[in-house]
C-alpha positions as semicolon CSV with decimal commas, in nm:
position;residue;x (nm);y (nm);z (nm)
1;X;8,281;6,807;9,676
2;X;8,637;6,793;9,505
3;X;8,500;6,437;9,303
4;X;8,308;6,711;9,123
5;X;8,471;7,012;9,060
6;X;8,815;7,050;8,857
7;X;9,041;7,207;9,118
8;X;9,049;7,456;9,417
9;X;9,168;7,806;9,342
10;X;9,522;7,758;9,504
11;X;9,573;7,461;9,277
12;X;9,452;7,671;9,008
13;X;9,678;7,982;9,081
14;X;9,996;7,743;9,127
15;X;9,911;7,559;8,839
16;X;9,900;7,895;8,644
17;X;10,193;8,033;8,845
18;X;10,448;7,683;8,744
19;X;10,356;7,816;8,326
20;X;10,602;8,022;8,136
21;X;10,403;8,320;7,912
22;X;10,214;8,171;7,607
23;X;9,894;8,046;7,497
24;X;9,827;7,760;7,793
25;X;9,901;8,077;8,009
26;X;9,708;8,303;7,839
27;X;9,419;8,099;7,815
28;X;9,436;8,006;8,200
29;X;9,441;8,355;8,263
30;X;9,109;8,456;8,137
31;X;8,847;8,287;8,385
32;X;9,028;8,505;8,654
33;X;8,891;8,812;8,486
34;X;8,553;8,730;8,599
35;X;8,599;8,523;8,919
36;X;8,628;8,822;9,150
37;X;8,252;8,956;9,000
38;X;8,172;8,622;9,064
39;X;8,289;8,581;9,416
40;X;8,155;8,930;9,550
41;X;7,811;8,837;9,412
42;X;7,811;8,460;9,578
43;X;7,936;8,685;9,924
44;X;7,637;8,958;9,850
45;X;7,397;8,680;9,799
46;X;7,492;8,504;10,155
47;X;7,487;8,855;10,336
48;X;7,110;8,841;10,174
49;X;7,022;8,546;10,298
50;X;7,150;8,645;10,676
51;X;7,472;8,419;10,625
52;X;7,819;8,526;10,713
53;X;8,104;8,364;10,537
54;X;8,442;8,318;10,772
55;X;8,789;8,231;10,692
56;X;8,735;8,210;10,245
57;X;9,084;8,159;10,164
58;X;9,166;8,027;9,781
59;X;9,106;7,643;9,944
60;X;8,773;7,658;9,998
61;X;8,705;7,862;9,665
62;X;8,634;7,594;9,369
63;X;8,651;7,592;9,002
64;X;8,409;7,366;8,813
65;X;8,411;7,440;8,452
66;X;8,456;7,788;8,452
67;X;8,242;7,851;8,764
68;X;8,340;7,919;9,049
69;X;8,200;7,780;9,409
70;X;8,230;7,857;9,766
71;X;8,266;7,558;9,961
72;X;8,317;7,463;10,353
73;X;8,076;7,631;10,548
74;X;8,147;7,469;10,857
75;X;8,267;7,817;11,015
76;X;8,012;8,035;10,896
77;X;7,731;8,179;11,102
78;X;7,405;8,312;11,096
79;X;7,415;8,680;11,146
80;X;7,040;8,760;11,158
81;X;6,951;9,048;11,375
82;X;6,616;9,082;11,531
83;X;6,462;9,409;11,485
């Protein structure tokens, strides 16, 4: 998955972290606005769809142009209930 997507989240925020305030900065800055909209609908969507999402930490989140991913499901579980 990493051959296709720019860079996990904790290279992302280190990356950002390592820059001194200006435009690079600035401009790094503003895909983070959205990302955590982005993240709580991916979540909401798996909850939907009766899937529960353990251990997200910023390793297993990806960036790919602007989007962002959720990657590693090797933990999760199905958490359908039977009625």
């Amino acid at each position: 998955m990493l051959n296709v997507v720019d860079k996990d989240m904790k290279e992302y925020l280190e990356k950002l972290d390592a820059l001194d305030a200006g435009p690079e900065r600035h401009e790094m800055m503003k895909p983070l606005l959205m990302w955590p909209g982005c993240l709580i609908q991916a979540i909401d969507y798996l909850h939907e769809v009766k899937i529960k999402r353990k251990n997200l930490e910023p390793t297993r989140i990806l960036e790919q142009g602007g989007r962002v991913l959720i990657t590693d499901f090797g933990i999760a579980k199905d958490h359908y209930v039977s009625d």
